[in-house]
C-alpha positions in Angstrom: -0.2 -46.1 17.9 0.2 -42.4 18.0 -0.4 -40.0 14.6 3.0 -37.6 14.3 2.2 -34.4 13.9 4.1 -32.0 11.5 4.3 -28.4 12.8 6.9 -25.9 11.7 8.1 -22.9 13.8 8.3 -19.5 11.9 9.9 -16.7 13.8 8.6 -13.3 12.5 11.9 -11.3 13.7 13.5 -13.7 11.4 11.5 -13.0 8.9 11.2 -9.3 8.9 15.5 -9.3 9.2 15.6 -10.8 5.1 13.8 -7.9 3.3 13.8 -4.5 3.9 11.7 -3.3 1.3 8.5 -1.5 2.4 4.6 -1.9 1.7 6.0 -5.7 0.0 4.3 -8.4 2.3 5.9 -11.4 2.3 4.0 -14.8 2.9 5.3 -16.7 5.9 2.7 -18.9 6.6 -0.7 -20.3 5.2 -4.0 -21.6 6.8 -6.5 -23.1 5.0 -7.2 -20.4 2.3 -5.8 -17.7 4.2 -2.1 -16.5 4.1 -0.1 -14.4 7.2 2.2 -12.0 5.3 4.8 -9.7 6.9 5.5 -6.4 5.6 7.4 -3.3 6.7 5.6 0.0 6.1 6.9 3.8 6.1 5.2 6.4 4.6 2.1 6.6 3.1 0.3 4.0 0.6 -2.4 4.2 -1.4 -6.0 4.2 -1.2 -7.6 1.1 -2.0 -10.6 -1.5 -0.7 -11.4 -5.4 -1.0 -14.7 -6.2 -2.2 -14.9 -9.6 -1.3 -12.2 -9.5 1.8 -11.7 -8.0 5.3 -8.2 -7.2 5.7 -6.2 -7.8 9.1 -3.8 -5.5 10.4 -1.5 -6.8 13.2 1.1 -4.5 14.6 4.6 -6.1 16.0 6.9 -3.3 16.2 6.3 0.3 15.6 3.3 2.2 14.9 0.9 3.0 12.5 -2.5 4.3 11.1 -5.0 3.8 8.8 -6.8 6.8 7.3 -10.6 6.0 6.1 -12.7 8.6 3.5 -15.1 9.4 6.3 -12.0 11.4 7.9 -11.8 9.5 10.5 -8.4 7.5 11.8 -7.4 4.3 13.6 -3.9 4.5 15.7 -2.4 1.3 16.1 0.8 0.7 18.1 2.6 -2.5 19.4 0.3 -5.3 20.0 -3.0 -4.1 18.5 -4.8 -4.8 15.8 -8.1 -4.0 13.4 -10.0 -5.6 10.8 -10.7 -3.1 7.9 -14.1 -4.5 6.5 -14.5 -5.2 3.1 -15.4 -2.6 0.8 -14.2 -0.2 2.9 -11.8 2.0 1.6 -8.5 3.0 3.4 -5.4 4.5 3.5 -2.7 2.8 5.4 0.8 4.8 6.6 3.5 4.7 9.1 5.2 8.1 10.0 8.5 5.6 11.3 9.1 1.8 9.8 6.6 -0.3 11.2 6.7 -4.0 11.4 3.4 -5.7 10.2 1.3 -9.2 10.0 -1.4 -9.1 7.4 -3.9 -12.0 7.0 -5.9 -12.0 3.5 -7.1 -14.7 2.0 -5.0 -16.2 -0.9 -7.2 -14.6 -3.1 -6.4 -10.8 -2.5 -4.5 -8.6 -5.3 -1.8 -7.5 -3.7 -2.0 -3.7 -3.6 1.7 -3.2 -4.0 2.4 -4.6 -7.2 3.2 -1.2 -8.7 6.3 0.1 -5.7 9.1 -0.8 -8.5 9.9 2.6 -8.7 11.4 5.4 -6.8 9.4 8.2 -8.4 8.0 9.7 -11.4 6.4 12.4 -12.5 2.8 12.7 -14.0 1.7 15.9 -16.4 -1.5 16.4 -17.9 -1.7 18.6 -20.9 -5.4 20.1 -21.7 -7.4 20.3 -24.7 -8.8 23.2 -23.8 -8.3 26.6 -25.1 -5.7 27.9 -22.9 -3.8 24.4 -24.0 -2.1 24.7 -21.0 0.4 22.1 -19.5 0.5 21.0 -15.3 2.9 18.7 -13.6 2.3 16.9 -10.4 5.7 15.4 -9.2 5.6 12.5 -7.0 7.6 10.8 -4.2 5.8 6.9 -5.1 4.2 5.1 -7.8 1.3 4.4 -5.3 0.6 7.8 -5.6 0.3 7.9 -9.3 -3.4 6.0 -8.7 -4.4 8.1 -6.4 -4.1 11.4 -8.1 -5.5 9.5 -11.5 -8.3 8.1 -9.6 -8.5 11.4 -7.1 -9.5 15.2 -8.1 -7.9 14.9 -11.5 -10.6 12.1 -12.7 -12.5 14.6 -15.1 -9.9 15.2 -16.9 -8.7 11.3 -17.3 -10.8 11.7 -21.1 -8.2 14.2 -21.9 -5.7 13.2 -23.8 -2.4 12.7 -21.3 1.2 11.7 -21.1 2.8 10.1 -18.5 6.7 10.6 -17.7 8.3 8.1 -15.2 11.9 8.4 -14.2 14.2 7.2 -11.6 15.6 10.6 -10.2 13.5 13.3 -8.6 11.8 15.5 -11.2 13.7 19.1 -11.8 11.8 22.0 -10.4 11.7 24.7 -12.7 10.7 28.2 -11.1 
């Protein structure tokens, strides 16, 4: 007496065809504690790092890189792939939309839980003497951590409003 086997064919082109939102992975398949997600990426993300997770990178169409804080950059185009090790951090981007397999464990935060909107604008307004005010407009949210977490970080005990809209902040000149 033969066991049956149950195996289910998942066709990535498929899947990529019913979203068309970029850096949102979707889960399309799960092994063990591991999941393979899909996601289409254009532009730039964010800076970020696993602590307790290598991350995958699997190209299928397209091209893309990965920037790290040492300077240095990985290129990958159809067909190739890297691990990012954990703890390392890294900056993934795509110049064009690029088609993309991710394997994390089910465990990983997903980095993109903050791409609801299409832009805002941060301002910080110093205490200091001058009590002057800057802006810093922004094409994506994901940005928005990086300049709070990037060169602005000494002034994060400052007191600071945040202004998010929908539409492209005006320039004034």
């Amino acid at each position: 007496m033969s066991e049956t086997i149950s195996t289910q064919v998942v066709n990535l082109h498929e899947k990529l065809r019913k979203f068309s939102e970029h850096w949102s992975p979707r889960v399309v398949a799960e092994v063990n504690d591991y999941q393979f997600k899909l996601a289409k990426f254009e532009g730039e993300f964010v800076w970020h790092s696993y602590e307790d997770t290598d991350e995958v990178f699997l190209v299928l169409a397209g091209s893309m890189g990965i920037e790290f804080r040492d300077g240095s950059t990985v290129r990958l185009g159809e067909g190739e792939m890297t691990v990012v090790p954990r703890g390392v951090e890294h900056n993934p981007f795509a110049e064009a939309e690029c088609h993309v397999l991710l394997v994390e464990p089910r465990s990983a935060p997903n980095s993109a839980c903050c791409l609801a909107l299409q832009s805002c604008e941060l301002r910080w307004r110093s205490t200091s003497s001058s009590n002057s005010t800057a802006a810093l407009s922004l094409e994506r949210p994901m940005r928005l951590f990086s300049a709070i977490s990037g060169s602005r970080s000494s002034t994060l005990n400052e007191p600071m409003f945040i202004a998010i809209s929908d539409e492209a902040p005006s320039r004034s000149s």
